[in-house]
C-alpha positions as CSV (number, residue, x, y, z in Angstrom):
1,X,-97.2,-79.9,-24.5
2,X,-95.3,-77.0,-22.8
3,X,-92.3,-78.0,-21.6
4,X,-92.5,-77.5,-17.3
5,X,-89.1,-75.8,-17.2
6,X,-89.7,-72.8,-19.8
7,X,-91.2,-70.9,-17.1
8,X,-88.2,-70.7,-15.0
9,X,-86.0,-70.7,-17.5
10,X,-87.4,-68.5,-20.8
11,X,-90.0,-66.2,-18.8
12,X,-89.6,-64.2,-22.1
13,X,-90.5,-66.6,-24.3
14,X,-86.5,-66.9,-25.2
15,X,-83.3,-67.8,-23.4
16,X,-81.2,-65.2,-22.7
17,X,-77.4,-66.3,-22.4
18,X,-75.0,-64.2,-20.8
19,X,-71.7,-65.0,-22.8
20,X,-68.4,-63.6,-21.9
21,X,-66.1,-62.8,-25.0
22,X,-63.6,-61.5,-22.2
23,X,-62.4,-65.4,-22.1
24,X,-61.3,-66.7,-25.3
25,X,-61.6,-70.4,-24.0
26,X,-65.1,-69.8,-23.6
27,X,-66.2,-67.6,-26.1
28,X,-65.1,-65.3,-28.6
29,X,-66.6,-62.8,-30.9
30,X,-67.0,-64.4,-34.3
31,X,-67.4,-62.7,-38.1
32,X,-70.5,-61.3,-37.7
33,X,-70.0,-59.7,-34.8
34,X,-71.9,-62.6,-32.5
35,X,-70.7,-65.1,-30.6
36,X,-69.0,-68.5,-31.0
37,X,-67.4,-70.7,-28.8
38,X,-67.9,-73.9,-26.3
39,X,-70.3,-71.5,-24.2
40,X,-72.4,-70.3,-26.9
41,X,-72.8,-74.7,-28.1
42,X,-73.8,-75.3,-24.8
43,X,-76.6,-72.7,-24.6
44,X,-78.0,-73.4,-27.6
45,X,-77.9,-76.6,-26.6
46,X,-80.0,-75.9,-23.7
47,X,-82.4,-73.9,-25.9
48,X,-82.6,-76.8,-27.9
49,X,-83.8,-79.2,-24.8
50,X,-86.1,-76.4,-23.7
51,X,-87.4,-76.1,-27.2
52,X,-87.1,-72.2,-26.8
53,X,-85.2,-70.3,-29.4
54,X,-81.7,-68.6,-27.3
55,X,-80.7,-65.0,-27.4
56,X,-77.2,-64.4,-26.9
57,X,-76.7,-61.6,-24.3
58,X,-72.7,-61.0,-25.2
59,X,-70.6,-58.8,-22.8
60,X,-66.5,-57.7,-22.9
61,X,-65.7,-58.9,-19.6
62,X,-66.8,-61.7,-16.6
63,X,-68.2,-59.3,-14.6
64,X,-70.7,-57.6,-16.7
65,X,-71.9,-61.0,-17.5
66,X,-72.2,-62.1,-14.1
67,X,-74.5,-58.7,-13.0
68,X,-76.9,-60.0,-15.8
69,X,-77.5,-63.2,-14.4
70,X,-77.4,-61.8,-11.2
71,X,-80.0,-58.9,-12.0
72,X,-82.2,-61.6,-13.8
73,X,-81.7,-60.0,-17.2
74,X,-80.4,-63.2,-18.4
75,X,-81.9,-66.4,-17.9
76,X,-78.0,-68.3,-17.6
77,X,-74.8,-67.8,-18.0
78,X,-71.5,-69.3,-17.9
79,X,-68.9,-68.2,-15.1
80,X,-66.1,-69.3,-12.7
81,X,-67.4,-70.7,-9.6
82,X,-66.6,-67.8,-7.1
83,X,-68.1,-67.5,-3.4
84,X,-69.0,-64.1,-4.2
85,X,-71.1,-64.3,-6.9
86,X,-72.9,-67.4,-5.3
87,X,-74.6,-64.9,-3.5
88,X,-77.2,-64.5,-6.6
89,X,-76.4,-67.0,-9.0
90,X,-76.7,-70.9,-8.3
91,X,-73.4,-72.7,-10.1
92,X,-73.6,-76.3,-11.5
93,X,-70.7,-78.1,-11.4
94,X,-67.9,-77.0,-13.1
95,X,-67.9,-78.6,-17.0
96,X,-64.3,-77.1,-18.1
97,X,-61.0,-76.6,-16.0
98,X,-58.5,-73.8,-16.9
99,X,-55.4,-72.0,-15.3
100,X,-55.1,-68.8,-13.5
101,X,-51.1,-68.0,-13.9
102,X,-48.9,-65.3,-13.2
103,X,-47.0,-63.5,-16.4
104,X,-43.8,-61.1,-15.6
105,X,-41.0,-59.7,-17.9
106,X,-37.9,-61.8,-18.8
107,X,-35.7,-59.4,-16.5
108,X,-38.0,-59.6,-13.4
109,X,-36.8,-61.1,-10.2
110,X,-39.5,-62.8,-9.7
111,X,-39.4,-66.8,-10.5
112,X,-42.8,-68.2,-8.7
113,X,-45.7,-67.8,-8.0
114,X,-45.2,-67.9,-4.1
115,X,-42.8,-64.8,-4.5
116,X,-45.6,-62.5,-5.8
117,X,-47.4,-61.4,-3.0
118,X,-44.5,-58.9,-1.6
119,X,-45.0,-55.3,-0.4
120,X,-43.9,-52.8,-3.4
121,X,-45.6,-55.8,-6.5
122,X,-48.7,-54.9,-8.3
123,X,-50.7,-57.2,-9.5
124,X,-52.6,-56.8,-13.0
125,X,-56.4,-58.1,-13.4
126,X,-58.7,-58.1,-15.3
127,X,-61.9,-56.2,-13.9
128,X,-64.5,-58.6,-12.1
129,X,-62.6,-62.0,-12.7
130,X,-62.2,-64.9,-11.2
131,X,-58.9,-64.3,-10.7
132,X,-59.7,-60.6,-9.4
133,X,-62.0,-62.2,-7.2
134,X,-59.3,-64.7,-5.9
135,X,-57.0,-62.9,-5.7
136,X,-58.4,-59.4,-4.0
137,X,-59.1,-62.3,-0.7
138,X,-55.9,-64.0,-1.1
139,X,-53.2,-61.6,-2.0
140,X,-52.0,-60.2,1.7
141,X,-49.2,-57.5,0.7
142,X,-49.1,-57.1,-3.0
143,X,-51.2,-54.3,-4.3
144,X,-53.5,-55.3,-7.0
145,X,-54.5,-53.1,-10.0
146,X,-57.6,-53.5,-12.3
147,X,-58.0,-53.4,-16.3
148,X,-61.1,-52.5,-17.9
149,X,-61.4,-56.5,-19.2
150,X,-59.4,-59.8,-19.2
151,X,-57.8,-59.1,-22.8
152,X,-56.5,-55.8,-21.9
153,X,-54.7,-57.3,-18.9
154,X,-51.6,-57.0,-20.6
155,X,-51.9,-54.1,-22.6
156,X,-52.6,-52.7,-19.2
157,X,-49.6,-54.4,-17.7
158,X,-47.3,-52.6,-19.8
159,X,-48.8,-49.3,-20.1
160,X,-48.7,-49.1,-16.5
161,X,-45.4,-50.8,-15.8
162,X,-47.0,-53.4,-13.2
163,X,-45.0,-55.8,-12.0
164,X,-47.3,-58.6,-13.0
165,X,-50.1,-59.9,-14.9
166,X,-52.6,-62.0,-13.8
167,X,-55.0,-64.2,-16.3
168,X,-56.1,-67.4,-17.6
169,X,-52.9,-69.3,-18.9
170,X,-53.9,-69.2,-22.7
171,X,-54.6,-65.3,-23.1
172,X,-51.2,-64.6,-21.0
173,X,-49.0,-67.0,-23.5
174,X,-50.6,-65.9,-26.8
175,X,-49.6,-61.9,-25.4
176,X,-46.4,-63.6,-24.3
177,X,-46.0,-63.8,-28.3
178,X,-47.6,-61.0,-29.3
179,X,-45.4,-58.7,-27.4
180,X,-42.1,-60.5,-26.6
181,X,-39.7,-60.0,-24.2
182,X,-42.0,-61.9,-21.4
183,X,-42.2,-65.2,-19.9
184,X,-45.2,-66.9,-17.3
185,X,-44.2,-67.9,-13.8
186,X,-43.8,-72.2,-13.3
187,X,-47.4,-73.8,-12.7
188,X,-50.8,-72.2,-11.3
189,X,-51.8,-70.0,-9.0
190,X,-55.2,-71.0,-9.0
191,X,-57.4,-73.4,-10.8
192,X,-60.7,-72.0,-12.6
193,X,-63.5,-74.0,-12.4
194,X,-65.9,-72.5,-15.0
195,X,-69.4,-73.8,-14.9
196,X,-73.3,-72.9,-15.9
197,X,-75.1,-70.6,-13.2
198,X,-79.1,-69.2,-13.7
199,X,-80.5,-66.7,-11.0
200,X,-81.1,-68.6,-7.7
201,X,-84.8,-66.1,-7.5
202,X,-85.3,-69.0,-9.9
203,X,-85.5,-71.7,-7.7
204,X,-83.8,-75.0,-6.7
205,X,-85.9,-76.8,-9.5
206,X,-84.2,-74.9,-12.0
207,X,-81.1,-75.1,-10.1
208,X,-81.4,-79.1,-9.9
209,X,-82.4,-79.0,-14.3
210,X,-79.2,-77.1,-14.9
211,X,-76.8,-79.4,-12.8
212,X,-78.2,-82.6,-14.3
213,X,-77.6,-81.0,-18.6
214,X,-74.0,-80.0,-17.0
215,X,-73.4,-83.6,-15.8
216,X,-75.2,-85.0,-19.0
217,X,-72.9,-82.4,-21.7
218,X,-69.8,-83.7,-20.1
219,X,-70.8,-87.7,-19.9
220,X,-71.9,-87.5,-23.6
221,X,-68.4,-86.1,-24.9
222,X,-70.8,-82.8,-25.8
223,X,-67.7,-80.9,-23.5
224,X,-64.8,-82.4,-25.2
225,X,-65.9,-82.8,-29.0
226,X,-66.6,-78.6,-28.5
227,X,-63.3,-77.6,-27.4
228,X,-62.0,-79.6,-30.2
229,X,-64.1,-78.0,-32.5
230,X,-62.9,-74.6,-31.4
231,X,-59.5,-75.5,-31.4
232,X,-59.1,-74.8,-27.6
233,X,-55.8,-76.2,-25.9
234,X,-55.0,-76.4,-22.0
235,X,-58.1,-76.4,-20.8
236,X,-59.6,-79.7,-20.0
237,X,-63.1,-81.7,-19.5
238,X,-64.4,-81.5,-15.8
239,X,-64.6,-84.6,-13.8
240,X,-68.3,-85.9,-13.1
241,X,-70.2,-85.3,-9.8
């Protein structure tokens, strides 16, 4: 018996997943060249319960990903919630929670996060982000510049001589290593709620389907045992809706 949901959800006969590599808490590209991570379990996970085989759609940064979904080339994706993209794409609740922080060298003046939005500061982003997003409405008098992806944030940062990085607290320390000589800002300047989205031309039904696998993934430990698994730190489980 066909399942009733393959029709909103695998129009092609396969699910298309839109998977960021752009965050490594999320995804990264593995060996091959493909994709592994707690995004790409939970979509094949989803294939699974459709009973459709998945077809990972893999992108370098959060906003190509999100103009997939939204152009209904891909059938679902996994993003931060953001006002602006709920435009086209109908979020589930959030099923991981992570950190946007603020990353500066050990001689700026800077020493919170409060102190950052000062005429004369520029901000580094990553392209499309949550964070860009957040930040291009909240940020009143700091001047915000844009990498080509969330990785090359601080590359970019450098190369440019901004006067700070902006990015999901993992990335930022792990370049904090890599390059030395930098330190993050106390605490958060926003918290990232990263959940499932599908097109909303799909439909509340599918909307509804989505929400309730979310809420089920995260009750069933599905969420937790996968960020184990890929050995992710500081980012933690959702609370259920």
């Amino acid at each position: 018996m066909t399942n009733p949901l393959h029709t909103l959800f695998a129009p092609t006969g396969r699910l298309r997943a839109s998977i960021n590599v752009g965050n490594p808490i999320l995804a990264s590209r593995d060996d091959a060249g493909g994709a592994k991570g707690v995004s790409v379990d939970l979509a094949r996970a989803f294939g699974a319960r459709l009973a459709v085989d998945v077809e990972l759609c893999i992108f370098a940064s959060a906003g190509e990903s999100v103009e997939a979904v939204a152009a209904d080339k891909a059938d679902i994706g996994f993003f931060a919630v953001d006002p602006q993209r709920g435009a086209s794409i109908a979020f589930t609740a959030p099923y991981v929670l992570i950190e946007g922080c603020y990353l500066v060298r050990n001689g700026s003046p800077l020493q919170t996060n409060d102190e950052v939005d000062r005429e004369g500061t520029t901000v580094m982003v990553g392209k499309g982000s949550a964070y860009d997003l957040y930040l291009s409405r909240s940020l009143q008098r700091a001047t915000i510049l844009r990498a080509p992806t969330s990785p090359a944030v601080v590359d970019s940062f450098l190369s440019e001589n901004a006067d700070v990085a902006a990015g999901v607290r993992q990335q930022l320390e792990a370049d904090a290593r890599r390059h030395g000589g930098l330190r993050l800002l106390p605490g958060r300047f926003m918290e990232i709620r990263q959940a499932m989205g599908v097109p909303k031309s799909r439909g509340e039904q599918a909307a509804q389907a989505l929400a309730s696998f979310v809420e089920e993934m995260k009750a069933s430990g599905f969420v937790a045992d996968a960020l184990r698994r890929h050995e992710i730190h500081g980012a933690a489980v959702a609370p259920l809706v």
